[in-house]
C-alpha positions as protocol buffer text, in pm:
chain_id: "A"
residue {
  index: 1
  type: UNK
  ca { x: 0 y: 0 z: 0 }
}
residue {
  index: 2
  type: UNK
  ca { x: 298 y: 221 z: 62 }
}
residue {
  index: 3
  type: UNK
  ca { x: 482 y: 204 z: -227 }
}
residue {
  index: 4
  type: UNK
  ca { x: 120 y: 242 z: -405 }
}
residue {
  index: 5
  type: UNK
  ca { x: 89 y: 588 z: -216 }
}
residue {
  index: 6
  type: UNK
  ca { x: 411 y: 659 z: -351 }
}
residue {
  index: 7
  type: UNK
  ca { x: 398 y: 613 z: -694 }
}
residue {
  index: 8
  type: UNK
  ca { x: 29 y: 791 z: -666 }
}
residue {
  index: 9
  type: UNK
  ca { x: 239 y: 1080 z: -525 }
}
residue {
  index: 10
  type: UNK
  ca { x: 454 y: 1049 z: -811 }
}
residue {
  index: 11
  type: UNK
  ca { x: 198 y: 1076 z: -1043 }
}
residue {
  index: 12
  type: UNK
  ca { x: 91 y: 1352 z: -877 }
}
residue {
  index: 13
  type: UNK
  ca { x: 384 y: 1584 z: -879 }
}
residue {
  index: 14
  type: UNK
  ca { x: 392 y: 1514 z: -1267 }
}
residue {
  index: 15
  type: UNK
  ca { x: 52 y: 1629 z: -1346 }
}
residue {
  index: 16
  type: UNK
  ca { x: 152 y: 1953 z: -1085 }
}
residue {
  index: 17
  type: UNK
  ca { x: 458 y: 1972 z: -1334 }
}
residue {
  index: 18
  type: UNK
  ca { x: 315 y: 1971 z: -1622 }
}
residue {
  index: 19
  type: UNK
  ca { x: 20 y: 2197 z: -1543 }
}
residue {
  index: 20
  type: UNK
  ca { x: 312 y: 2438 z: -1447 }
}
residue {
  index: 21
  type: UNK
  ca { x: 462 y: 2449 z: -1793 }
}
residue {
  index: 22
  type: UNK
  ca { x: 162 y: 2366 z: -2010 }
}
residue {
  index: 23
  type: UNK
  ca { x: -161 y: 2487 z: -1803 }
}
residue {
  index: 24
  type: UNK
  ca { x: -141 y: 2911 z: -1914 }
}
residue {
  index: 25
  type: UNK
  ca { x: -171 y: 2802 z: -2250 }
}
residue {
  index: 26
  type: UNK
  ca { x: -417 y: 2549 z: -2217 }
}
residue {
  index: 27
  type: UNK
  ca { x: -640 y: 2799 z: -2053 }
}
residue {
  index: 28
  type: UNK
  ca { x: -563 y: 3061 z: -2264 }
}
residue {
  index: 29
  type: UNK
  ca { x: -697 y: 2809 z: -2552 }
}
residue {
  index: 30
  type: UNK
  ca { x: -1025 y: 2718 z: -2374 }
}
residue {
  index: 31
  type: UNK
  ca { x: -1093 y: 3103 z: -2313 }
}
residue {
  index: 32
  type: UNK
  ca { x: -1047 y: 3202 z: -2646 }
}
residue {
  index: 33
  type: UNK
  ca { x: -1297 y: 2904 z: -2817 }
}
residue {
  index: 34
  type: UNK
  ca { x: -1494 y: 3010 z: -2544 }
}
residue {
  index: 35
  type: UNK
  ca { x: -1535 y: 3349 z: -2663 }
}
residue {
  index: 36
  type: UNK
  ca { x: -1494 y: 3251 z: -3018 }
}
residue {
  index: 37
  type: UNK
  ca { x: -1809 y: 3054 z: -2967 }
}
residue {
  index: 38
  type: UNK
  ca { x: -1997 y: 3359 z: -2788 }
}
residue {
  index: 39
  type: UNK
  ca { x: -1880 y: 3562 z: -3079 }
}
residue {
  index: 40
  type: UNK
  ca { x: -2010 y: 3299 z: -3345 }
}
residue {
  index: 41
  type: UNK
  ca { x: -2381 y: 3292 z: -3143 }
}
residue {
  index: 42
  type: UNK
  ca { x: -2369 y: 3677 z: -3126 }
}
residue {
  index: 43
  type: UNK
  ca { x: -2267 y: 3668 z: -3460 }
}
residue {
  index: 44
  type: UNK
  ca { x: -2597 y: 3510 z: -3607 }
}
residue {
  index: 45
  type: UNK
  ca { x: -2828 y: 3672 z: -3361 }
}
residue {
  index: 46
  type: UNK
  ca { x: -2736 y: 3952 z: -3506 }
}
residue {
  index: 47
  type: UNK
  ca { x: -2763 y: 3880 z: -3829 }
}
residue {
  index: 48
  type: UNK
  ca { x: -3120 y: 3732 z: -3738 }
}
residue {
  index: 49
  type: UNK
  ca { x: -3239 y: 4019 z: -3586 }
}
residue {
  index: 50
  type: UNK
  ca { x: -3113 y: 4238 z: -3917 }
}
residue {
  index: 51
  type: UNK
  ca { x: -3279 y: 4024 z: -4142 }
}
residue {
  index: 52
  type: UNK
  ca { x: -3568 y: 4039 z: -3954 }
}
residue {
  index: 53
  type: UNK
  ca { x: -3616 y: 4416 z: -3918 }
}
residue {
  index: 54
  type: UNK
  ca { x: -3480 y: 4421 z: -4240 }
}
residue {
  index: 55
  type: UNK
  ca { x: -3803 y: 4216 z: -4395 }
}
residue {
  index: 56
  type: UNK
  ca { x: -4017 y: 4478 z: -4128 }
}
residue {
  index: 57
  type: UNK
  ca { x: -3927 y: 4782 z: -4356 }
}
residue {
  index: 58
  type: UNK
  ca { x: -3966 y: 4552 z: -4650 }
}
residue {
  index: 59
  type: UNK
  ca { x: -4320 y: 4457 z: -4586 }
}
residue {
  index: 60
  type: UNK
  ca { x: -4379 y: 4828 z: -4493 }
}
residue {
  index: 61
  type: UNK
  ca { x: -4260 y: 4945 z: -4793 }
}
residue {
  index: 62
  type: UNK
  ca { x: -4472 y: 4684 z: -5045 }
}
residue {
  index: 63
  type: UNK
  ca { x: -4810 y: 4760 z: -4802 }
}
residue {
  index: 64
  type: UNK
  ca { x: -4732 y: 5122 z: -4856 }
}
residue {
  index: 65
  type: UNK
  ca { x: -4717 y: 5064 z: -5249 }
}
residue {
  index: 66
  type: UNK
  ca { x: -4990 y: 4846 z: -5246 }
}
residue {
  index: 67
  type: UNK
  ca { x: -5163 y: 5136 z: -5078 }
}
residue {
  index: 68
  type: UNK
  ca { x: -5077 y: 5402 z: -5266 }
}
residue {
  index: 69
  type: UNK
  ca { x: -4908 y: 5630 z: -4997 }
}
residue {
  index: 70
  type: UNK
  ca { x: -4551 y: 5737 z: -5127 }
}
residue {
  index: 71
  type: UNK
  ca { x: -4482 y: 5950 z: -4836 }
}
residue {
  index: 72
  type: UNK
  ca { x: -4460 y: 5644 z: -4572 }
}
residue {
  index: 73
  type: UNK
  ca { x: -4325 y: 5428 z: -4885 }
}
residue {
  index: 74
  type: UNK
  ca { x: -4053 y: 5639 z: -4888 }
}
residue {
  index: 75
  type: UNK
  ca { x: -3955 y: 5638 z: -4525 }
}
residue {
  index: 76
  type: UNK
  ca { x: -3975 y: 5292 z: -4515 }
}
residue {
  index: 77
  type: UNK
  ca { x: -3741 y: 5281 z: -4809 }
}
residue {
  index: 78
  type: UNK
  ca { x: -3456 y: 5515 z: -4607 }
}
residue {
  index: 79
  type: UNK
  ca { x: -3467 y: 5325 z: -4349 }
}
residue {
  index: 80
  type: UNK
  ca { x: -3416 y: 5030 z: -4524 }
}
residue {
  index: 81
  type: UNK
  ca { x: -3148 y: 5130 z: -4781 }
}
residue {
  index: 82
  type: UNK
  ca { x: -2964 y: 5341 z: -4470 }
}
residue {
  index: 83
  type: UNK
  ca { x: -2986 y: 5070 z: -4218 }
}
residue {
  index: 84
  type: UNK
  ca { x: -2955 y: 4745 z: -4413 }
}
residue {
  index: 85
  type: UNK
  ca { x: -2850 y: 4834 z: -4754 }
}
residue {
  index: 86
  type: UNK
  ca { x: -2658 y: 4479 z: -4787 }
}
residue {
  index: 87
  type: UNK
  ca { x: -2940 y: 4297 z: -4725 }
}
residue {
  index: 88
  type: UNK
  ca { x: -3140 y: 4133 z: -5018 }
}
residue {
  index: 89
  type: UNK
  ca { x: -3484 y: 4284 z: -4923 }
}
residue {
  index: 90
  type: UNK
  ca { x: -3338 y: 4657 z: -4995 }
}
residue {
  index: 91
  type: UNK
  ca { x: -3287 y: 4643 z: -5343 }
}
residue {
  index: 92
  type: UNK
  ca { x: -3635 y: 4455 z: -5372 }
}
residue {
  index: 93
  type: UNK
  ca { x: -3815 y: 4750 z: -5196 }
}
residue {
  index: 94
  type: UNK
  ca { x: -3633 y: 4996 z: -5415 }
}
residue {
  index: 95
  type: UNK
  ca { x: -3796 y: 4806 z: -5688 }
}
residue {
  index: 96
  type: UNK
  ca { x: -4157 y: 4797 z: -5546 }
}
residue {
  index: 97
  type: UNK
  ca { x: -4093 y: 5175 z: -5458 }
}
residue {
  index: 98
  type: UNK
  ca { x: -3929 y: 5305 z: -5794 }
}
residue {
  index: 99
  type: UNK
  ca { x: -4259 y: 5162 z: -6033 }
}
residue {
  index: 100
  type: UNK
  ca { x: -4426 y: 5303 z: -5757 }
}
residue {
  index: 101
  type: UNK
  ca { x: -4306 y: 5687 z: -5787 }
}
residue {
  index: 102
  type: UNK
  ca { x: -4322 y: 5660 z: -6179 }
}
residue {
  index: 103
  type: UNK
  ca { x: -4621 y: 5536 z: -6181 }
}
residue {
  index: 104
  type: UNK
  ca { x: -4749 y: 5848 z: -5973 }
}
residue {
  index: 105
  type: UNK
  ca { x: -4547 y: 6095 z: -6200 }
}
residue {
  index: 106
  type: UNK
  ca { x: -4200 y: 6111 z: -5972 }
}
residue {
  index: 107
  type: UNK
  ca { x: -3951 y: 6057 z: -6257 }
}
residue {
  index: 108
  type: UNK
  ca { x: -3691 y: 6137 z: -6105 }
}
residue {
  index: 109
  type: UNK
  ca { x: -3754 y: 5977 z: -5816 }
}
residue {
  index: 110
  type: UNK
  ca { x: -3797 y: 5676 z: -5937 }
}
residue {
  index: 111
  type: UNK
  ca { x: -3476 y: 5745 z: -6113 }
}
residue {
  index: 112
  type: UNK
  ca { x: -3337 y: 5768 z: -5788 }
}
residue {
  index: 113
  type: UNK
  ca { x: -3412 y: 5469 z: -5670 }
}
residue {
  index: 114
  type: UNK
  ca { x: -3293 y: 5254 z: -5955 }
}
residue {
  index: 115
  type: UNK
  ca { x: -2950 y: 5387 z: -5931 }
}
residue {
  index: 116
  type: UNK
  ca { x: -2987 y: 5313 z: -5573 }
}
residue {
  index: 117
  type: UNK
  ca { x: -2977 y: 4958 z: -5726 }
}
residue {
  index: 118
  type: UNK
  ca { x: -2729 y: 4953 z: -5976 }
}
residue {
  index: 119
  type: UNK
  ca { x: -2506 y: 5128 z: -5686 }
}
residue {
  index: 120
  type: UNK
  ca { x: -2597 y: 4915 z: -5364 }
}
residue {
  index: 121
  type: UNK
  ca { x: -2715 y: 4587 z: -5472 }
}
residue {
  index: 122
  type: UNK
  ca { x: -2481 y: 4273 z: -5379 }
}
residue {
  index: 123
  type: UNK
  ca { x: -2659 y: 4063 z: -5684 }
}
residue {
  index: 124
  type: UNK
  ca { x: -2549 y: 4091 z: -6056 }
}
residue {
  index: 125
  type: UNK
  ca { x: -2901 y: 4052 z: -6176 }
}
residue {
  index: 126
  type: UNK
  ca { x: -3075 y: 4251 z: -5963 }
}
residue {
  index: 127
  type: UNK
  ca { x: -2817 y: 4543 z: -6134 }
}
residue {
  index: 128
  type: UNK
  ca { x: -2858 y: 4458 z: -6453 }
}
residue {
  index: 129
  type: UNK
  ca { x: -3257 y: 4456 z: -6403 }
}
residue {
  index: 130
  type: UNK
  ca { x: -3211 y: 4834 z: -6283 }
}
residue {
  index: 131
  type: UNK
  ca { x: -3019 y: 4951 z: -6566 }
}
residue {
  index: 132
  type: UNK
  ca { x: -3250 y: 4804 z: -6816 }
}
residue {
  index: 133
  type: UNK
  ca { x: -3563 y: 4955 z: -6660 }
}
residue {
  index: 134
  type: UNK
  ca { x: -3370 y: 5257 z: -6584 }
}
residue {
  index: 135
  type: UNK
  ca { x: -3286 y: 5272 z: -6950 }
}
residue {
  index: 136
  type: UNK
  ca { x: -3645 y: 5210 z: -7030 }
}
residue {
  index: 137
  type: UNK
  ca { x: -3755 y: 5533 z: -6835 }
}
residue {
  index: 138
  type: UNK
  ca { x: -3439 y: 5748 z: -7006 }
}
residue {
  index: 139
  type: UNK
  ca { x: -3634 y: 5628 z: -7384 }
}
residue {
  index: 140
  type: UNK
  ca { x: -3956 y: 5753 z: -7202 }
}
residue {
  index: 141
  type: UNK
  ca { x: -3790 y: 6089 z: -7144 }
}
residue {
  index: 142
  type: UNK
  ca { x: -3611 y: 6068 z: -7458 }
}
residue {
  index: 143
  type: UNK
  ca { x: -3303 y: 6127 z: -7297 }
}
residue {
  index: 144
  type: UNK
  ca { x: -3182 y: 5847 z: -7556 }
}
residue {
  index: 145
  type: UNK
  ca { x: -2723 y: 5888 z: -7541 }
}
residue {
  index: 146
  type: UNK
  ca { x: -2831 y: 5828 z: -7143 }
}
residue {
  index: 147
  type: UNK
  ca { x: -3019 y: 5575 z: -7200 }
}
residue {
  index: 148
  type: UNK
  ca { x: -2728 y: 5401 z: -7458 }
}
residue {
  index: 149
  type: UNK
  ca { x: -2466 y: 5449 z: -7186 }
}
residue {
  index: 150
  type: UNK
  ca { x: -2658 y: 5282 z: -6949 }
}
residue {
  index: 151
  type: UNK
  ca { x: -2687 y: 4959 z: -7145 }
}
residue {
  index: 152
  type: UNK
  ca { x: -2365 y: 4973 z: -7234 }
}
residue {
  index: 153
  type: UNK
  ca { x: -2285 y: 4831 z: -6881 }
}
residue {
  index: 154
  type: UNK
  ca { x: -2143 y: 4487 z: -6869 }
}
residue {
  index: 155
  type: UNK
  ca { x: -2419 y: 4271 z: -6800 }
}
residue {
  index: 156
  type: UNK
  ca { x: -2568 y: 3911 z: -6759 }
}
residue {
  index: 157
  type: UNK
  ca { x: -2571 y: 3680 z: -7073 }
}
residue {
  index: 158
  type: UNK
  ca { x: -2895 y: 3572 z: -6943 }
}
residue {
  index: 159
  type: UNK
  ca { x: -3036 y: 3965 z: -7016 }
}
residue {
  index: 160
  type: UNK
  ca { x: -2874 y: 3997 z: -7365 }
}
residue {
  index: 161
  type: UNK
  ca { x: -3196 y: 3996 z: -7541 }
}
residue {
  index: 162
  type: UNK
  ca { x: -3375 y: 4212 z: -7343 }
}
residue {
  index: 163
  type: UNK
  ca { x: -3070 y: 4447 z: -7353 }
}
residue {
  index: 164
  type: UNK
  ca { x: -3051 y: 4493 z: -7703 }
}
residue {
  index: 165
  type: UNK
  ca { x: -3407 y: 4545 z: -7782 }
}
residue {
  index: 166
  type: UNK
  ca { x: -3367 y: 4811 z: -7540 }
}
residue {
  index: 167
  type: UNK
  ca { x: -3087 y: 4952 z: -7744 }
}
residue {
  index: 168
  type: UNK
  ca { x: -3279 y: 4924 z: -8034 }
}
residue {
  index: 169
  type: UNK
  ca { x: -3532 y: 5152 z: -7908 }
}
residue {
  index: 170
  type: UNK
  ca { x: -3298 y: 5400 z: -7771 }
}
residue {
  index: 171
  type: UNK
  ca { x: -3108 y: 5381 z: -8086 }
}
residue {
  index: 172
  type: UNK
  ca { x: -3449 y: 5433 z: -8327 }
}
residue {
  index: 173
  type: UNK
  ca { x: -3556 y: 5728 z: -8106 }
}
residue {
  index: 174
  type: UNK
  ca { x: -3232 y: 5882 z: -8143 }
}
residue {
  index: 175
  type: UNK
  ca { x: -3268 y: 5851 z: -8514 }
}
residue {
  index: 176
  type: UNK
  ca { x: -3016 y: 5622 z: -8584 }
}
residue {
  index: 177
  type: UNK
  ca { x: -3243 y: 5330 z: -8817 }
}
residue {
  index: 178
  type: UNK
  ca { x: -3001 y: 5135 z: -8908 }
}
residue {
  index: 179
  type: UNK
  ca { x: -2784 y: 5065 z: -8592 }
}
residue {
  index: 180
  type: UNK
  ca { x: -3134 y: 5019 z: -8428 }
}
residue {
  index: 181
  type: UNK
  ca { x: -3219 y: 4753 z: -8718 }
}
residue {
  index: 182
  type: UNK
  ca { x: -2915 y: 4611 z: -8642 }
}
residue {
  index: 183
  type: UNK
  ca { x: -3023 y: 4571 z: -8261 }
}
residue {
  index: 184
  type: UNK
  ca { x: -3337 y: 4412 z: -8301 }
}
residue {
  index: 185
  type: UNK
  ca { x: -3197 y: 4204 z: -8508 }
}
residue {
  index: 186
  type: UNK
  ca { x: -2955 y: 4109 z: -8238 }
}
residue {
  index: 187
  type: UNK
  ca { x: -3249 y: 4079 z: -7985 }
}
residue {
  index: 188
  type: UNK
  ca { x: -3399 y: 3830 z: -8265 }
}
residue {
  index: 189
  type: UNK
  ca { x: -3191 y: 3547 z: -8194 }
}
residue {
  index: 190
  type: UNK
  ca { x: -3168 y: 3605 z: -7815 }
}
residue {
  index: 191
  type: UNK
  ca { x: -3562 y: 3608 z: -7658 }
}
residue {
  index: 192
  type: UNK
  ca { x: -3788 y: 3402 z: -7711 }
}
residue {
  index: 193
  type: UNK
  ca { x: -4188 y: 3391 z: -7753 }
}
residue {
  index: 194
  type: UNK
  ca { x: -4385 y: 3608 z: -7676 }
}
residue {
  index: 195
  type: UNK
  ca { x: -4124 y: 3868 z: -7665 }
}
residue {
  index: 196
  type: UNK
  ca { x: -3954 y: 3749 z: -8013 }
}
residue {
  index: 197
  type: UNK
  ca { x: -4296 y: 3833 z: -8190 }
}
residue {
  index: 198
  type: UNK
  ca { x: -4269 y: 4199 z: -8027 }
}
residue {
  index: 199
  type: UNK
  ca { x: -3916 y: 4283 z: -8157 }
}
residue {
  index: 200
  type: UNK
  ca { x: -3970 y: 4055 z: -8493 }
}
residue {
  index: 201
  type: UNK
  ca { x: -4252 y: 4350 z: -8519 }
}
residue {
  index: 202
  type: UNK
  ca { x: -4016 y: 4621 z: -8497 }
}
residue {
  index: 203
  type: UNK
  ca { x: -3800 y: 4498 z: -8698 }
}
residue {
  index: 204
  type: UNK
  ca { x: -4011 y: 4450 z: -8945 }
}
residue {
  index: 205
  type: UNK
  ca { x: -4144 y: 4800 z: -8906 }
}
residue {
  index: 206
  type: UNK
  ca { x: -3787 y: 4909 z: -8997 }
}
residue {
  index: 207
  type: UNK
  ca { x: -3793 y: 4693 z: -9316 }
}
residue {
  index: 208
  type: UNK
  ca { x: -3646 y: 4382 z: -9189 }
}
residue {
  index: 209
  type: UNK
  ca { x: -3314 y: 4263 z: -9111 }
}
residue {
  index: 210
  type: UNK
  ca { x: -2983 y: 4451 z: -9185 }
}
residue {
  index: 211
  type: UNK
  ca { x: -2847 y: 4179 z: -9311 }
}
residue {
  index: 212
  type: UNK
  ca { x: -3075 y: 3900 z: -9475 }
}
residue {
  index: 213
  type: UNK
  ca { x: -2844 y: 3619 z: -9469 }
}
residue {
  index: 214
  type: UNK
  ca { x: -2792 y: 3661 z: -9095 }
}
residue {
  index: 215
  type: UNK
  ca { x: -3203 y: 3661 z: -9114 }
}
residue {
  index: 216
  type: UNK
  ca { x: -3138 y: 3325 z: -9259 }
}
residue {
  index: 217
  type: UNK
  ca { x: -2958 y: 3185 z: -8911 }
}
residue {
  index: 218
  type: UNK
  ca { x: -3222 y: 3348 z: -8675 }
}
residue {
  index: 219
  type: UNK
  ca { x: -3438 y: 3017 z: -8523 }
}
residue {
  index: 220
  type: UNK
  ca { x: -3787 y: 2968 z: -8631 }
}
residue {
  index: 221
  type: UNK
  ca { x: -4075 y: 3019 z: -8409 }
}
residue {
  index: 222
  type: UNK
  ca { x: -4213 y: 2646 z: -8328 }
}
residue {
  index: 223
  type: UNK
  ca { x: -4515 y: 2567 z: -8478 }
}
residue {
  index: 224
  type: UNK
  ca { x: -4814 y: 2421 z: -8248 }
}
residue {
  index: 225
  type: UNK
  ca { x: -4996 y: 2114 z: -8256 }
}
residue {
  index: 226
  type: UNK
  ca { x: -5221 y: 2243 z: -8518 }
}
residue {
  index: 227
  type: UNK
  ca { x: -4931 y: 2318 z: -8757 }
}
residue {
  index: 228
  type: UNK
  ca { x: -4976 y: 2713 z: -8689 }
}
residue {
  index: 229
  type: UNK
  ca { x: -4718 y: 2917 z: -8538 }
}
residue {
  index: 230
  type: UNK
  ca { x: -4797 y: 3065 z: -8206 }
}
């Protein structure tokens, strides 16, 4: 039993000696996961509550569109773009805000708003949405060189067709037929129905293709069950 006592003593003295050397930096390690984990929990509690007031101001803004009341649209909006301008619901509620204020005659609000957008948003295609409808609102305005430098932003592949049709009209209301021909033309081979009909129509209206052996290339329109084209 003695010479177990001993050896227990031993073991004992060890373990005191190695705490000695090793024990500072042991509990330096457990306090900093410690706070590394309060950090990571404060961390997405935060970001929960932003997301949820966040989506507040959203909601506010689309029940004040829905509602027709600008003014407290508005203030929603600021508070929004000011205090959470990275999240995703901010550029949404510029959106629901900016078709708002054009619809009621703001112009240049709206305007406002859509650069807000192309300035702000953390998503390529919400940008590249806002320069094409804030292109669409320079045609309206026939402010048409503003409206051209606009879409000549790099953008989506995905928005190509959409783009050029765009340019087309900008380009035909700046009096430029050809280089608008040329556009729809482009826009031809890159939307599909029910838009394709729309710019097929304009380019027609211009007296077809620039070039009609590029025509040749552009695909046809499926035909329905019946034989007829849609």
């Amino acid at each position: 039993m003695a010479v177990y006592d001993h050896q227990e003593q031993e073991q004992l003295e060890d373990i005191k000696a190695w705490w000695k050397d090793w024990g500072g930096y042991i509990t330096a390690i457990v306090v900093v996961a410690c706070l590394l984990l309060f950090a990571v929990q404060g961390w997405r509690w935060w970001k929960a509550q932003q997301a949820e007031s966040a989506s507040t101001l959203y909601f506010t803004v689309s029940e004040a569109v829905r509602a027709k009341d600008n003014a407290r649209a508005k203030e929603a909006m600021s508070q929004l773009a000011s205090g959470y301008s990275g999240s995703g619901y901010a550029p949404r509620g510029a959106f629901l805000l900016a078709e708002s204020l054009w619809t009621s005659g703001d112009k240049a609000g709206a305007q406002a708003q859509l650069h807000w957008v192309i300035d702000h948003a953390s998503e390529s295609d919400l940008k590249d949405i806002a320069r094409y409808r804030l292109a669409e609102t320079l045609i309206d305005e026939q402010k048409f060189e503003d409206a051209l430098r606009v879409l000549d932003a790099k953008h989506s592949p995905a928005f190509e067709g959409v783009y050029a049709d765009t340019r087309g009209d900008a380009l035909l209301g700046a009096g430029r037929r050809d280089e608008a021909r040329a556009a729809y033309q482009t826009a031809l081979l890159k939307v599909d129905n029910p838009y394709r009909d729309v710019v097929q129509t304009k380019l027609d209206g211009l007296g077809g293709p620039v070039n009609p052996a590029a025509a040749e290339n552009t695909p046809a329109i499926p035909a329905g069950k019946d034989g007829k084209t849609p």
